[in-house]
Each structure stands twice: as C-alpha cells, then as structure tokens.
C-alpha positions as CSV (number, residue, x, y, z in Angstrom):
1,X,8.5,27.2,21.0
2,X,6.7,28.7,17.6
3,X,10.8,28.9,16.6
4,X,12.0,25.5,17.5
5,X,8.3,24.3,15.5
6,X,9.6,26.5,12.5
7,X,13.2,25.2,12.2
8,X,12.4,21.8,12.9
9,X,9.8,22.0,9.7
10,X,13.1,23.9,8.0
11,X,15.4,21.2,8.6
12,X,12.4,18.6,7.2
13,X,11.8,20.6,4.2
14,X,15.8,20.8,3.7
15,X,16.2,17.1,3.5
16,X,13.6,16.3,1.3
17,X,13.7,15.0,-2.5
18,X,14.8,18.2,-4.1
19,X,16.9,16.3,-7.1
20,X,15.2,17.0,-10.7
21,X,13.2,14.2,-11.7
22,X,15.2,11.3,-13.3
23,X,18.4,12.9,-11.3
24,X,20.5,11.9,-8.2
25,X,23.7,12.3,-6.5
26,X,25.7,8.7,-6.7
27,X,27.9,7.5,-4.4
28,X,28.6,4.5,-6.5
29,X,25.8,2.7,-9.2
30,X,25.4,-1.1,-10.6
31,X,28.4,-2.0,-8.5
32,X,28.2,-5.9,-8.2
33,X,31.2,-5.4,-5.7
34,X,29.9,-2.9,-2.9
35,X,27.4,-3.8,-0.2
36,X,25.0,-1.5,1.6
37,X,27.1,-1.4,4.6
38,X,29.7,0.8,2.9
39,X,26.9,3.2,2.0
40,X,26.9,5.1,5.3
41,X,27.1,9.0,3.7
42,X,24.3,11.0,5.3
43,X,20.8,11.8,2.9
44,X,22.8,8.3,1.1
45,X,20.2,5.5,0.5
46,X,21.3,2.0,-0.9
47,X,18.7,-0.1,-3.2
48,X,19.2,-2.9,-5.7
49,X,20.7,-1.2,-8.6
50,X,18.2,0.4,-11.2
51,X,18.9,-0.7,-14.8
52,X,17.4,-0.3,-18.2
53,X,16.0,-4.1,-18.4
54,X,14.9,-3.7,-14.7
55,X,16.4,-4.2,-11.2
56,X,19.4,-6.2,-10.3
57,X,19.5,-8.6,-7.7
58,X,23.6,-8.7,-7.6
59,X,24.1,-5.3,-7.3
60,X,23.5,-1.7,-5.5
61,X,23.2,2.0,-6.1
62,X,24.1,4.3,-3.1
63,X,22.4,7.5,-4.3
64,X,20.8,10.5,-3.3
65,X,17.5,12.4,-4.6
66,X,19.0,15.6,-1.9
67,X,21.1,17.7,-3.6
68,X,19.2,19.9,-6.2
69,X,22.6,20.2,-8.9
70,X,25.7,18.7,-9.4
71,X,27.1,21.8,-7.3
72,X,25.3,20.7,-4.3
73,X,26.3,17.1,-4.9
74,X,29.8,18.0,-5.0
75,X,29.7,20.3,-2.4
76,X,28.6,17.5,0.0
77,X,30.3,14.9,-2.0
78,X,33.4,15.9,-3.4
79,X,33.9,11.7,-4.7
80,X,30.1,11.1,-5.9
81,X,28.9,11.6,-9.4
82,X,26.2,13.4,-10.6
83,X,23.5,11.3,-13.1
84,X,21.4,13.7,-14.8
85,X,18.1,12.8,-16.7
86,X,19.8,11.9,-20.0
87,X,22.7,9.9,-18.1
88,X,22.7,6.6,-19.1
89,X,21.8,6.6,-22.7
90,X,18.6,8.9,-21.5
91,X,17.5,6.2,-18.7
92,X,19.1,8.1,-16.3
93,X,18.5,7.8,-12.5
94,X,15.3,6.6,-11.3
95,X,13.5,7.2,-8.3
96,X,11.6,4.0,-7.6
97,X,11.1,0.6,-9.8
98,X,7.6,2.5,-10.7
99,X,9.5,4.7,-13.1
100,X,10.7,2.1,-15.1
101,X,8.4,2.1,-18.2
102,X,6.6,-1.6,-18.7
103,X,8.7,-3.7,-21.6
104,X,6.5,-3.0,-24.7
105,X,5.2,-7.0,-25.8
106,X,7.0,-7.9,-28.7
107,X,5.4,-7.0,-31.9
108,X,3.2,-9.6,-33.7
109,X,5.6,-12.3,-36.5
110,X,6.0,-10.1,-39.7
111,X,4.7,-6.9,-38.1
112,X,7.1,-3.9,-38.0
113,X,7.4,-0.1,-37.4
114,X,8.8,0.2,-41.1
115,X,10.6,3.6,-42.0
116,X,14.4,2.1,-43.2
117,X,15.1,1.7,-46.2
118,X,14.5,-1.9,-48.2
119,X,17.5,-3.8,-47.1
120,X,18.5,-1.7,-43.9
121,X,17.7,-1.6,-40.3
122,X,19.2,-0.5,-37.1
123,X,20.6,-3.3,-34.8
124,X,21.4,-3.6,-30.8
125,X,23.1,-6.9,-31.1
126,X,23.4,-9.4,-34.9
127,X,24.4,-13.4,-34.7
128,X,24.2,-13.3,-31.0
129,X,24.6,-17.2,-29.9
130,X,21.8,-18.7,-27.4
131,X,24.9,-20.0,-25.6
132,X,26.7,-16.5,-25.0
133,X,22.6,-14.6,-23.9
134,X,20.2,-17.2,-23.3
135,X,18.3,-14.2,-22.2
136,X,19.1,-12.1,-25.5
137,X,15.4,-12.0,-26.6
138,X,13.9,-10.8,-22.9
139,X,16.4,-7.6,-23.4
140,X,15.4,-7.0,-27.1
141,X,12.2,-6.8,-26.5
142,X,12.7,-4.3,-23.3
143,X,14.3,-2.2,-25.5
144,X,11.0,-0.3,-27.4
145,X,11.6,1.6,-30.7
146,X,10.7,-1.5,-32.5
147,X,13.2,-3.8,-31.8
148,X,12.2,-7.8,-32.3
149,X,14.3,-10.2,-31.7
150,X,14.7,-13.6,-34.8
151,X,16.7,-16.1,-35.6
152,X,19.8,-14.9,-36.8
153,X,19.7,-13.7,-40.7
154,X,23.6,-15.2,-41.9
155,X,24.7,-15.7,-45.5
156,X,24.7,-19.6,-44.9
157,X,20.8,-18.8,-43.9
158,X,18.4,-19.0,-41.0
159,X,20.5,-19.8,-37.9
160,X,18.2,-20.8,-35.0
161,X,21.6,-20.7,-32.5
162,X,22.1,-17.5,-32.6
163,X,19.2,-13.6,-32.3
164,X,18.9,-10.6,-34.2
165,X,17.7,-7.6,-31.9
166,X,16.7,-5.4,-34.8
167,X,14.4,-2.4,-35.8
168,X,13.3,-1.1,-38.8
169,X,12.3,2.2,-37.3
170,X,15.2,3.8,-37.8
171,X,14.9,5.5,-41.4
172,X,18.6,6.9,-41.1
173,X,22.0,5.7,-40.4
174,X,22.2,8.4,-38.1
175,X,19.1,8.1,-36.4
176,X,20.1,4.9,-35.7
177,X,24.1,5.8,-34.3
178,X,22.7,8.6,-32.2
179,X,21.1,5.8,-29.8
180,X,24.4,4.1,-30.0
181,X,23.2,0.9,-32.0
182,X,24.7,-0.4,-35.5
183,X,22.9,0.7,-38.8
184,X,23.1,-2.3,-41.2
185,X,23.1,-1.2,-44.9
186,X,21.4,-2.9,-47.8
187,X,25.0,-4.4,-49.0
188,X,26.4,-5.6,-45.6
189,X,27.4,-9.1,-45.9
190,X,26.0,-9.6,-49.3
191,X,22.5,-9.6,-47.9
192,X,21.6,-7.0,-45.9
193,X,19.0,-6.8,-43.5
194,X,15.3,-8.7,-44.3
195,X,12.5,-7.9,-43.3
196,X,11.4,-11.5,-42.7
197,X,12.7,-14.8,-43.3
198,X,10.8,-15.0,-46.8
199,X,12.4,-11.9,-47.9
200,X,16.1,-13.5,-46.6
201,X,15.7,-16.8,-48.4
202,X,14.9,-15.1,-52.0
203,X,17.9,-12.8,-51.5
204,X,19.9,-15.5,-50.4
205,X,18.8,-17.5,-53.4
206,X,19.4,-14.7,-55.4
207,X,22.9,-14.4,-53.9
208,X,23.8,-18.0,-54.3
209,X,23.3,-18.0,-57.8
210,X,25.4,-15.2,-59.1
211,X,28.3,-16.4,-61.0
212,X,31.6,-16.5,-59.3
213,X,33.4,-18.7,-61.7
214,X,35.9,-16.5,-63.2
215,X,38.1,-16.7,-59.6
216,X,39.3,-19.7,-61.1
217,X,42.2,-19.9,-64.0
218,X,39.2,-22.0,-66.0
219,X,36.1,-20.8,-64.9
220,X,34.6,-24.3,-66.2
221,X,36.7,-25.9,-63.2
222,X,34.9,-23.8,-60.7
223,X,32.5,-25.5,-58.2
224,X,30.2,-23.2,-56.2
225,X,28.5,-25.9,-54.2
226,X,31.9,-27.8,-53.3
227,X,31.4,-27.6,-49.2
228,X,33.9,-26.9,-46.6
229,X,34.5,-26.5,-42.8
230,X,35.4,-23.8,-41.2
231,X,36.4,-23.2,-37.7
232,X,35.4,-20.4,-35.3
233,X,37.0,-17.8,-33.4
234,X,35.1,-19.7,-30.2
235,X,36.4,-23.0,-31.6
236,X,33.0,-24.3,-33.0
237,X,32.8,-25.5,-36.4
238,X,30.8,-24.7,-39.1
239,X,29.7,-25.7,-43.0
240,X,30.0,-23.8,-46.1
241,X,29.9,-23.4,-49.6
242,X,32.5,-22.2,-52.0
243,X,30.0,-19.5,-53.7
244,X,29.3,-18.7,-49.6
245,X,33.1,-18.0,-49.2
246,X,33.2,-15.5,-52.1
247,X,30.1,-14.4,-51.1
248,X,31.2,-13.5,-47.4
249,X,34.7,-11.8,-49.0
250,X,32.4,-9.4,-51.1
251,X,30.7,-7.3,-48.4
252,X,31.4,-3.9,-47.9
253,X,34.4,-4.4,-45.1
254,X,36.0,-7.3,-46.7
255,X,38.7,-7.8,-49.2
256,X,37.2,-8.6,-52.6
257,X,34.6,-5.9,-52.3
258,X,35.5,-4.4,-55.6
259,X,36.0,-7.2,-57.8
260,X,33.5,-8.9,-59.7
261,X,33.9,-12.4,-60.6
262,X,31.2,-12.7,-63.2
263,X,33.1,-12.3,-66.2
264,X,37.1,-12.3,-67.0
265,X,39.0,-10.9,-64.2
266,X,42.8,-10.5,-63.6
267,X,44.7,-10.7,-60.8
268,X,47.0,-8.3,-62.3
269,X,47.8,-5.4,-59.5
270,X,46.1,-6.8,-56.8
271,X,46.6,-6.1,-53.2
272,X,47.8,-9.5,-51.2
273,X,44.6,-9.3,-49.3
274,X,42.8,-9.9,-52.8
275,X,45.4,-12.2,-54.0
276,X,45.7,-14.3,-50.5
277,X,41.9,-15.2,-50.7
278,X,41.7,-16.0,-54.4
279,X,44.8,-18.2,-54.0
280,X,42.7,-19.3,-51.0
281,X,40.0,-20.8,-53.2
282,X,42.1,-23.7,-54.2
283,X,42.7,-25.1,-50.8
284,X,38.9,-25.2,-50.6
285,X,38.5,-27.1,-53.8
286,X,36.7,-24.4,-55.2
287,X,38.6,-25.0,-58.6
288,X,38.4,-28.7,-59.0
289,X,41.1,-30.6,-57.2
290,X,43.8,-29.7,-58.9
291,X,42.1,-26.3,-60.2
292,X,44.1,-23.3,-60.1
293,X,42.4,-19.9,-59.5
294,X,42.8,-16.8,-61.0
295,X,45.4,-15.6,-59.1
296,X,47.7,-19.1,-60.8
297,X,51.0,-18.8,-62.2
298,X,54.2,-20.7,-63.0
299,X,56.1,-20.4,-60.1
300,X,58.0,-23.3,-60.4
301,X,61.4,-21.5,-60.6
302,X,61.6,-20.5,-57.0
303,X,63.2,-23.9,-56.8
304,X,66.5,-24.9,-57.8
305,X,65.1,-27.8,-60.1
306,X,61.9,-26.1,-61.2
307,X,60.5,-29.8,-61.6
308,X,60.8,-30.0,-57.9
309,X,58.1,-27.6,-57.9
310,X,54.8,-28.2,-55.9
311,X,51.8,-25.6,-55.9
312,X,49.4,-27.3,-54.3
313,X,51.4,-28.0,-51.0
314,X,50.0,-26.8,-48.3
315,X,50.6,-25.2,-44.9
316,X,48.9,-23.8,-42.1
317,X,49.6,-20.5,-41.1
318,X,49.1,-18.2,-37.8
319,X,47.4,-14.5,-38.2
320,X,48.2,-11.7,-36.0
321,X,45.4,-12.6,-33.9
322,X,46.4,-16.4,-32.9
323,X,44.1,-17.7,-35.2
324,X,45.3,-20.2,-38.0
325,X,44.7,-20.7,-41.6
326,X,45.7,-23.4,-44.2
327,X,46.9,-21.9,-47.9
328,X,49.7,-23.3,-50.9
329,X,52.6,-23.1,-52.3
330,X,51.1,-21.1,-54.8
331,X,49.3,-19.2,-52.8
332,X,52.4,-18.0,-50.6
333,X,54.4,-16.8,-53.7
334,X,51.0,-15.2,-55.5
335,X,50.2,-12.9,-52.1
336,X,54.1,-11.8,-52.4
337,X,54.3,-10.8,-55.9
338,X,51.3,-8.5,-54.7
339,X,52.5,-4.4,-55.5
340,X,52.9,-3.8,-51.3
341,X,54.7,-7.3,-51.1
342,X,58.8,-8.0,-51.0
343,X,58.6,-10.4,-54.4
C-alpha cells in the first residue's frame, strides 16, 4: 500500500506544470479555424487564445505547460511547436490572463518619454485610417515603451482620419528595428516626425514656403498654391498643392530627392523618374496653364509637320501596379530622352 501511495504521488508530481515560466508545448496557437474538440492530446488544454492586446474571443490555443524543453515536447509531440519565453516578439506563452501586464494609460497630451533625436521617433503603425482600425488607438496604447497614439502628422497637415502609434523612446534607429517597429528619420517625407502638433505646423509652414519655382522653364510661371486632386490607392480622393507635390517627391525614398529647386536647375542627365515627375508638374498647372517646366523642350519634330505638334496633350497612363496616371505629350518624349531611355 505505502508503494501504490508513493507512485500515485509520482505520477501527480509527473504531470504537473514543469514548462519554464512564459513557456509551453503548442499544439496549435491563435487559430481562428480550430475548435477545442480537436484538442484531445493528453496533458493538452484548450483556452481562448493569449495575445499581446489581450484574449481573443474567435480563437484558441491547444497548449501544454508539461513538457519541461522542446525535447520533451517533441518527444510527446512530434507535430506541436515549442514557444519559449521570448517567442512572440518576447510575449511568449502565457500561463493565465493574470500574466498579461495591465495596458499602461496613455501618457498625458504633449508628455513623452523623449530620448530620439529632434525630428525622429520609432513608429508601430503611421497614417493608419479610422476606417481600416477603428480600434488602432486601444492597441497603441497596449503597447508600453511610450507609444501614443495622434492624429496622423501628413505633409498636407493634421489628418484626423487616420493615427500615428509613435514613441520617442527609442534614441536609435536600431533600438527601434530590434523590436520590429519603423524608425522615422528627421527627413522622411519632408517633415519628419513632431513632437506635437505645434511643432508639425511650423515645420510644415516652414516647408511650404521654400522655393520650388525653378521646376518650371520660367520660374515666374510657377504657382505653389495651384490645388489638385489626387486619387488613392483605396480609391478615395484627396486635395493638394503644387509645392505639396514637390514637396512629397523630395523625401528620402522618392525621385527628386537630390535636386533642389530653389535656384537654376537643369534637367540635363536626368533619370526618367526625375524627368517623368517634373514633366508631371505641367499636367497639374503647376507652371501656369500653358507653363512648361524645366524638363520643356522643342519636340515638335517627332511629327511629320512639326506644326502638327501638341505638348500639352494629354493621356492617362497605367503603372506596373494597375494604378493610373495622366501626363503630356511632352512629358512622354522628355522621360524618353532620359540617359536609361530608347530616345
């Protein structure tokens, strides 16, 4: 009897939580297709799925806190996966909906954890819309390490469709990478990343009244106020300025990065990427309205009767992606006299 008492405590002892803390044997995790009927593996418990902005209510984990290493895991489960403590992105696999930390309460308008540098910050999601994450605030402000969540910061200014989840925390680009985010630098987009609307709007201002002219032929023709509208990927429309456009085309990953409009400028050895959106000015009106930009020349001799001639037709045009576009005459011939370009 004292060694049926003694293997019966065994076999307790054997099938109690022995995983590390924040690890567990996983059958499947988060899937929004399983149920817990098919998680019938033995030590195998099924619970609403444990994420980092709390617990699901449309999915399950099958998991097990048994099996003290991936070797016993797989020993018993040669299909199941083993989550360690820095697992996903360092949440890893929770016991119980006690371990998840409490959401810190977002930080007070203006008041920020400030170690990037002026113009920087390190972002988990920029321009966001309120119709593609209603909820887009609720998870910024679950994420700690200073993230707050704001009205989107955009070179046209303050857009209250769309959130920021940004922190100023970070005071590297690589501090910020290594926790998989995006590090904005003080020249993306033109403007960076503010600190608070007050900041934006000067640098903004500041922005909108450099001098672009010289991207027109006559840079007394050029109109940095003349508005536009422009159509979105998602098929919304939108409203901006010519100065914007240049504005948008001089950030860091965009074509006319290296050029500088304030004074003469020649379009003389020019990609077609810097050529196609300096022609592209015209169409815009950005040069009066019948303006010629920078990029202008004679071109009339394409045609057979050069008098025939007309620059300032224009076309719409597909890109790669499906999206379209709507340039001249001009504009054509200009982006294939470009140096990588048949003409």
């Amino acid at each position: 009897m004292l060694y049926c008492s003694f293997l019966l405590a065994s076999l307790i002892v054997m099938v109690q939580a022995q995983a590390p803390d924040g690890s567990c044997c996983v059958s499947y995790y988060g899937d929004s297709g399983a149920t817990c009927a098919l998680c019938n593996r033995q030590n195998f418990e099924c619970r609403p799925s444990h994420q980092q902005l709390g617990v699901s209510n449309t999915s399950q984990d099958c998991i097990s806190f048994t099996y003290a290493d991936e070797t016993a895991c797989k020993a018993a489960c040669s299909d199941c996966t083993w989550l360690g403590s820095s697992s996903n992105d360092g949440f890893g696999c929770p016991a119980t909906t006690t371990s998840f930390p409490t959401p810190p309460a977002p930080p007070p308008p203006g008041q920020f954890i400030d170690n990037a540098p002026d113009g920087a910050c390190c972002a988990a999601f920029y321009g966001v819309s309120n119709n593609e994450n209603a909820n887009a605030c609720d998870q910024c402000h679950g994420m700690g390490n200073g993230f707050t969540c704001r009205d989107s910061h955009q070179q046209a200014g303050v857009d209250k469709t769309s959130k920021d989840c940004i922190s100023f925390e970070y005071a590297t680009e690589e501090a910020c990478t290594a926790t998989r985010k995006v590090w904005i630098s003080p020249d993306w987009n033109g403007i960076g990343c503010s600190r608070n609307d007050t900041q934006f709007l000067a640098k903004s201002h500041s922005l909108s009244m450099k001098n672009y002219s010289y991207v027109c032929l006559d840079p007394k023709n050029y109109d940095g106020s003349k508005e536009y509208t422009y159509k979105n990927d998602d098929g919304t429309t939108g409203t901006s300025t010519c100065d914007g456009a240049i504005a948008s085309n001089l950030a860091p990953d965009k074509p006319l990065k290296d050029e500088d409009f304030s004074r003469a400028w020649s379009c003389e050895g020019k990609s077609s990427a810097v050529t196609e959106v300096v022609q592209g000015t015209t169409s815009l009106g950005c040069c009066g309205v019948n303006g010629k930009s920078a990029c202008w020349k004679n071109y009339s001799y394409v045609c057979l009767d050069p008098a025939d001639y007309d620059g300032s037709k224009e076309y719409t045009y597909k890109n790669d992606d499906g999206t379209t576009g709507t340039s001249t005459c001009d504009g054509a011939i200009a982006s294939n006299l470009a140096p990588d370009k048949p003409l």
